[in-house]
C-alpha positions as CSV (number, residue, x, y, z in Angstrom):
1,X,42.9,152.2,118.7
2,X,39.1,152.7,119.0
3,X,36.8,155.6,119.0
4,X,33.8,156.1,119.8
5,X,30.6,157.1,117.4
6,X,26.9,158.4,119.0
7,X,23.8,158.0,116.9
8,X,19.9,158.5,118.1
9,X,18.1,154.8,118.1
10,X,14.5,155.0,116.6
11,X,12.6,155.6,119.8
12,X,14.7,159.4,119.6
13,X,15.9,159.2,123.1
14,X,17.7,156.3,123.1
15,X,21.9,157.1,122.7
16,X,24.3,154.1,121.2
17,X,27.4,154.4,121.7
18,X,29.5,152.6,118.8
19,X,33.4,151.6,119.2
20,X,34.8,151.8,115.7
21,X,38.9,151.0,115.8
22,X,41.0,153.5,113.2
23,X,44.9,153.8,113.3
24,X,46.5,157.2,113.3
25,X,48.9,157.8,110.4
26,X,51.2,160.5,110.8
27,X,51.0,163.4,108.4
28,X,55.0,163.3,107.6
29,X,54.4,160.4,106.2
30,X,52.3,160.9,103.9
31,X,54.7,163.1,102.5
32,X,57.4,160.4,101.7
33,X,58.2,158.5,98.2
34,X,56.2,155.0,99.4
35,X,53.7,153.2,97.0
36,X,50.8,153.2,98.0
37,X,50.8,149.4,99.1
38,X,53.5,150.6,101.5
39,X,51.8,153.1,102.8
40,X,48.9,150.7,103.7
41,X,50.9,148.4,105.2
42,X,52.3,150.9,107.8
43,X,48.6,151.8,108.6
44,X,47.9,148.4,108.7
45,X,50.8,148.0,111.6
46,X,49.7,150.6,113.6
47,X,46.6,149.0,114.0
48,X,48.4,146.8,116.1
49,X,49.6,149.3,118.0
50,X,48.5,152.9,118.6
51,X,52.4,154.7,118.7
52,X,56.0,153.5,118.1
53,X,56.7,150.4,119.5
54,X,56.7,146.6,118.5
55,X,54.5,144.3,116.9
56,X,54.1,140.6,115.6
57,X,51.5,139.8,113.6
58,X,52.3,137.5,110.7
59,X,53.3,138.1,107.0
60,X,50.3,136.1,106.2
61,X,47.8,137.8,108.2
62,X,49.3,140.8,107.1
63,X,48.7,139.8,103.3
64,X,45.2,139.0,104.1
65,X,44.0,141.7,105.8
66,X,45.6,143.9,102.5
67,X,44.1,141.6,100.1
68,X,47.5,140.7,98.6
69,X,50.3,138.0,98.3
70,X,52.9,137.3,100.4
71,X,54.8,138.7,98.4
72,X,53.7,142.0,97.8
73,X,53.5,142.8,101.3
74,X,57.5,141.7,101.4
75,X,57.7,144.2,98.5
76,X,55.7,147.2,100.8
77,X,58.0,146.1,103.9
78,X,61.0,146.5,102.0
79,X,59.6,150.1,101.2
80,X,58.8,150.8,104.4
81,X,62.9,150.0,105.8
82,X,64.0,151.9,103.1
83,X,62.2,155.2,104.3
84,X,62.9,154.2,107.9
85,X,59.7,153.4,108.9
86,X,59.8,150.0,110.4
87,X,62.7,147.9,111.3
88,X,62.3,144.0,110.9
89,X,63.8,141.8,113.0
90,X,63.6,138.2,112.2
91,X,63.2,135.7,114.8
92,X,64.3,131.8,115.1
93,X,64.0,129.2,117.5
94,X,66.5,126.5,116.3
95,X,65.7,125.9,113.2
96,X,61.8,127.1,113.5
97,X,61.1,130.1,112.0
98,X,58.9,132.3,114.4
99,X,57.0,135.5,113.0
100,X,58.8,138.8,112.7
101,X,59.0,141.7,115.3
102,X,58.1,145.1,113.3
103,X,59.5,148.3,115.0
104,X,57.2,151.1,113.8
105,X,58.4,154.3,114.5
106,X,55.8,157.1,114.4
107,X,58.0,160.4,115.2
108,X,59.6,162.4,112.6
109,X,63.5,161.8,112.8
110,X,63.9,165.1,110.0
111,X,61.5,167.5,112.8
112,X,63.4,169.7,115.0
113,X,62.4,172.0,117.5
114,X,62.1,175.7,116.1
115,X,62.6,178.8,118.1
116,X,59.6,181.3,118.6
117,X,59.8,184.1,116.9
118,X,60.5,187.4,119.0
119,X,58.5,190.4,118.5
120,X,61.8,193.2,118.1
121,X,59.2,196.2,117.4
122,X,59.9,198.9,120.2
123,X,56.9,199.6,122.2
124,X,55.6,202.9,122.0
125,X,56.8,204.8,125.3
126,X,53.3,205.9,126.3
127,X,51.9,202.4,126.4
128,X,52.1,200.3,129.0
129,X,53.2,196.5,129.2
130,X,49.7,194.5,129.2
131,X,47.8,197.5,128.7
132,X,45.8,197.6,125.1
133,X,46.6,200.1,122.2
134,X,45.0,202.8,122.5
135,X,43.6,202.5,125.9
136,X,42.5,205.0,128.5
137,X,45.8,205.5,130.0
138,X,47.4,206.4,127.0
139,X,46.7,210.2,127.7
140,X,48.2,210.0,130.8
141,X,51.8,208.8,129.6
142,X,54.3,211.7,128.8
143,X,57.6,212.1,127.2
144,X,58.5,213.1,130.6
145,X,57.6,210.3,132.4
146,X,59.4,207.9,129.7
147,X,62.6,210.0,130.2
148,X,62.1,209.3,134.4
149,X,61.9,205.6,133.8
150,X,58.4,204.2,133.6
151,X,57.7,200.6,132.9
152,X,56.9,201.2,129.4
153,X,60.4,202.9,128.5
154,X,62.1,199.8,130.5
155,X,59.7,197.6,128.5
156,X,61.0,200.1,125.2
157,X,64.6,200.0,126.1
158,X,64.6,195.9,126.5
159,X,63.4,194.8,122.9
160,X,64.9,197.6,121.2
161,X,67.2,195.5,118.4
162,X,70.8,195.6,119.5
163,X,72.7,197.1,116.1
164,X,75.9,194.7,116.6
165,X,74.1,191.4,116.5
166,X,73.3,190.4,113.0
167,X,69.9,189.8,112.4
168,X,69.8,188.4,108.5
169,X,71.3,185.2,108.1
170,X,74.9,184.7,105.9
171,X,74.4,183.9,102.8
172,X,75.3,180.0,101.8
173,X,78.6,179.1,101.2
174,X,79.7,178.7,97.0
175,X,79.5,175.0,96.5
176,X,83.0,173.6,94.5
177,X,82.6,173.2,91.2
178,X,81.6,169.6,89.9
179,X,83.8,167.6,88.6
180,X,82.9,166.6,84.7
181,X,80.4,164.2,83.8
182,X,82.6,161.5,82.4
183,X,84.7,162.1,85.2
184,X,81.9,161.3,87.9
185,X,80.3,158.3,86.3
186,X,83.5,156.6,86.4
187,X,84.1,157.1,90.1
188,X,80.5,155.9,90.3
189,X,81.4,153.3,88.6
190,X,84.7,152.3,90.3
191,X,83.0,152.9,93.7
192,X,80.1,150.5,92.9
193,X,83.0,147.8,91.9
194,X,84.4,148.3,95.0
195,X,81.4,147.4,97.1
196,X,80.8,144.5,94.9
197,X,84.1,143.6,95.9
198,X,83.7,144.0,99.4
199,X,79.9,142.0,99.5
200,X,81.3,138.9,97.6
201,X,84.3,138.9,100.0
202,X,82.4,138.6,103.1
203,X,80.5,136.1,101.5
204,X,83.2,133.8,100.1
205,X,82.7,134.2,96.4
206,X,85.5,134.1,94.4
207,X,83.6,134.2,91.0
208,X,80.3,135.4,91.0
209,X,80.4,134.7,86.9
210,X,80.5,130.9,87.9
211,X,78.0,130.9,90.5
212,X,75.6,132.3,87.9
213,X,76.4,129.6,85.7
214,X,75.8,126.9,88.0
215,X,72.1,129.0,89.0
216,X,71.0,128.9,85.3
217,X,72.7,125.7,85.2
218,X,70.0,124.2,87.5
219,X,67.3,126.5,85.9
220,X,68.0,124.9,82.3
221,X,68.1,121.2,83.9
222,X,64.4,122.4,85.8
223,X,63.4,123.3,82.3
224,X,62.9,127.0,83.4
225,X,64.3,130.4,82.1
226,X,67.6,131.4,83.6
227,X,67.2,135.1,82.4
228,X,66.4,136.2,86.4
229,X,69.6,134.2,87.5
230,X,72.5,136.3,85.9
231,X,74.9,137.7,87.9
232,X,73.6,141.3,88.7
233,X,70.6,139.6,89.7
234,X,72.7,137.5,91.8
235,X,74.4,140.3,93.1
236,X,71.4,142.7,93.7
237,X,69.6,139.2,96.2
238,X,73.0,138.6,98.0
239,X,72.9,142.5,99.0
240,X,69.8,142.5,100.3
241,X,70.4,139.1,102.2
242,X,73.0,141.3,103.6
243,X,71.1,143.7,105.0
244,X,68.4,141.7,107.0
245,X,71.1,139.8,108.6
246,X,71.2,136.4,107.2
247,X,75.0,134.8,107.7
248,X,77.2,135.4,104.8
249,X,79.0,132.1,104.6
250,X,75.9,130.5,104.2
251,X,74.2,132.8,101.5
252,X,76.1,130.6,98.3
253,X,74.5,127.1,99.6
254,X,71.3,128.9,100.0
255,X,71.6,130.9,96.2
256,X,72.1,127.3,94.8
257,X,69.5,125.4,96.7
258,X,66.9,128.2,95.2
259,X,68.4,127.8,92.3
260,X,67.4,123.8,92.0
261,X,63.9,124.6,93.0
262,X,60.8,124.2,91.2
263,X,58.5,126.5,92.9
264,X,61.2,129.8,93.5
265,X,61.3,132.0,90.5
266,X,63.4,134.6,91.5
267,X,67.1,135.0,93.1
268,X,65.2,138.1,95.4
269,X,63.8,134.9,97.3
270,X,66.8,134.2,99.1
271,X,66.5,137.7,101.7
272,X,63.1,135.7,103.1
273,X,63.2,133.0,105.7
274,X,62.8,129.5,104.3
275,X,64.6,125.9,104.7
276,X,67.3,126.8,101.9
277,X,69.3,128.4,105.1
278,X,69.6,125.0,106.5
279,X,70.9,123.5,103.6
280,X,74.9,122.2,104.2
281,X,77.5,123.5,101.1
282,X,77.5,121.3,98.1
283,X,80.5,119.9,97.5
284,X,83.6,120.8,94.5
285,X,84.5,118.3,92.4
286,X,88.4,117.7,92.9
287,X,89.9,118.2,89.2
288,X,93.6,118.4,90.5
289,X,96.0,116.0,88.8
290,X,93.1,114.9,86.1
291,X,94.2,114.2,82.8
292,X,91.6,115.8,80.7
293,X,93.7,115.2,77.5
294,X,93.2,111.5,78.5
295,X,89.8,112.0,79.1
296,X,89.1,113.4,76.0
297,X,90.8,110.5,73.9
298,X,88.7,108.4,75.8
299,X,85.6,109.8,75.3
300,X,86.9,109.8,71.3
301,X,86.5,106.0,71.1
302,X,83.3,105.9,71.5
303,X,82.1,109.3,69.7
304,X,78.5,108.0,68.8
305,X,77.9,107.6,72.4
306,X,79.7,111.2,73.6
307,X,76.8,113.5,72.8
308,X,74.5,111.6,75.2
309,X,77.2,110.5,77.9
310,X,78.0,114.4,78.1
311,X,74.2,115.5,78.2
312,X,73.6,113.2,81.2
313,X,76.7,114.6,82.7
314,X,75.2,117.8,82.8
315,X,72.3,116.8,84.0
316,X,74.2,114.9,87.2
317,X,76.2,118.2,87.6
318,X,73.1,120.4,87.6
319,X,71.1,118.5,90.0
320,X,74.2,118.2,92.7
321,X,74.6,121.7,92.3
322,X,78.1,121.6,91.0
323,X,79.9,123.5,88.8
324,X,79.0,123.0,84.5
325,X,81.9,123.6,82.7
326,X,83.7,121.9,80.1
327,X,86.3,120.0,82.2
328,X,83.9,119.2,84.8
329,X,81.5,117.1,82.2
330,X,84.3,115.6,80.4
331,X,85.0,113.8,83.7
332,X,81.7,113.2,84.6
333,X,81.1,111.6,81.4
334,X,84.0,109.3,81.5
335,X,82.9,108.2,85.1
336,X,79.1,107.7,83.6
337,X,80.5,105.2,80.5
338,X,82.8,103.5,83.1
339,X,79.7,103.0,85.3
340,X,77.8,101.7,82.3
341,X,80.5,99.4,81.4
342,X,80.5,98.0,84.9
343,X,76.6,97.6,84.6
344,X,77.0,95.4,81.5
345,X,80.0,93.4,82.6
């Protein structure tokens, strides 16, 4: 939006007119539980628009003009969907991603309309309707004339308060008594488990404990901390992915291609738009009808070599993404000394 700003040149009669471009924030909002960043970033939006309606400009023009990251402004946005303020919708051509379309909205969802108030105090049955308090008529106004029916009694009679309609509100009702504290954290609790249920479902995870392990996995193999990869961070990530739309079946191959790279350092990554949602599912290692017993044997005969054949295996396992566990690097191991056996032969 612009404006416009007058000031006197130096000759004194000389007018400039200045445009100056401001954006309008509303004052509801400045009322809601946003950080501050947030906030700016909604003013920052309307500047591209002067009332509710869409916008594109990109996430990093956006970070410039707030003198931020990339990431902080993600942070504000995800504020600003919270309170209800914006709604992002993410846009794709193929496999390009395009920038994003921001619905601001700029009218109070909480405001309703509130009813004028209606003056019930009976008018005095001398005065009449428009005339002032007090004026020069009033001497001429009787009881008598009142009793015949003058305007002013009419007017009297009309916003007198009718005594059968109830004018004070009813009281609230009693709310139920709450239910103990023990008793309500474990329904919280229960209730949580059940949507935790529900998100992994639509998502295909079986064992969110074993995708974690195959995250830090990757983390170790990087050389990096795992700490941000357990499974409530896991869990936390996947929810959000859920909410901006991304496809479910395809949110485990994503998690584990972050996972494996160098320059992500969070799971929280995975809700933004990057090439980890054109990755294809790693494969599982087919373990069915292997004789780990057997495997174990053989990896006894040659126990000065097991301690690095098994720390290679994890390595292998790590880097294709697959699964770390005991079973799956005793077999990895015994294919890694039968390919160095092969080598040598």
């Amino acid at each position: 939006m612009t404006s416009t700003h007058t000031h006197t040149a130096h000759t004194g009669d000389q007018l400039v007119v200045e445009p100056q471009r401001f954006a309008i924030v509303p004052e509801w909002v400045l009322d809601l539980e946003v950080s501050d960043a947030a906030l700016r970033l909604y003013a920052l939006l309307l500047r591209y628009g002067g009332s509710s309606g869409s916008r594109m400009p990109s996430r990093r023009l956006l970070a410039d003009r707030m003198r931020r990251s990339v990431d902080s402004v993600d942070r504000a946005m995800r504020d600003l969907e919270t309170a209800g303020l914006v709604r992002v919708e993410r846009r794709r051509r193929g496999r390009e991603n395009l920038t994003n379309r921001y619905h601001v909205r700029t009218t109070n969802p909480a405001e309703q309309k509130k009813p004028t108030a209606v003056d019930h105090r009976p008018a005095k049955a001398d005065q009449t309707p428009g005339e002032p308090e007090g004026g020069s008529r009033r001497s001429a106004a009787t009881r008598t004339d009142a009793a015949r029916g003058t305007a002013a009694a009419r007017v009297a009679a009309d916003l007198r308060p009718n005594r059968k309609q109830v004018t004070e509100s009813p009281p609230p009702p009693t709310p139920p008594p709450r239910p103990p504290r023990r008793a309500r954290h474990r329904a919280e609790e229960e209730s949580t488990t059940n949507r935790s249920d529900e998100v992994l479902a639509r998502c295909g995870i079986t064992d969110l404990a074993e995708l974690a392990e195959r995250c830090q996995a990757s983390r170790r193999a990087l050389g990096l901390s795992p700490t941000r990869w357990a499974a409530p961070c896991l869990l936390a990530a996947i929810q959000l992915a859920l909410v901006r739309g991304w496809p479910p079946e395809q949110i485990q191959p994503a998690l584990l291609t972050l996972a494996a790279d160098r320059d992500t350092r969070s799971p929280m990554r995975l809700a933004e738009g990057g090439p980890w949602w054109d990755q294809p599912p790693p494969p599982v290692p087919e373990l069915d009808g292997v004789d780990l017993a057997a495997l174990e044997a053989e990896l006894d005969d040659v126990a000065d070599q097991r301690p690095a054949l098994q720390a290679k295996a994890r390595q292998e396992l790590a880097a294709e993404h697959l699964p770390v566990t005991r079973a799956t690097v005793t077999a990895r191991a015994v294919q890694i000394l039968h390919r160095s056996r092969q080598e040598v032969a």
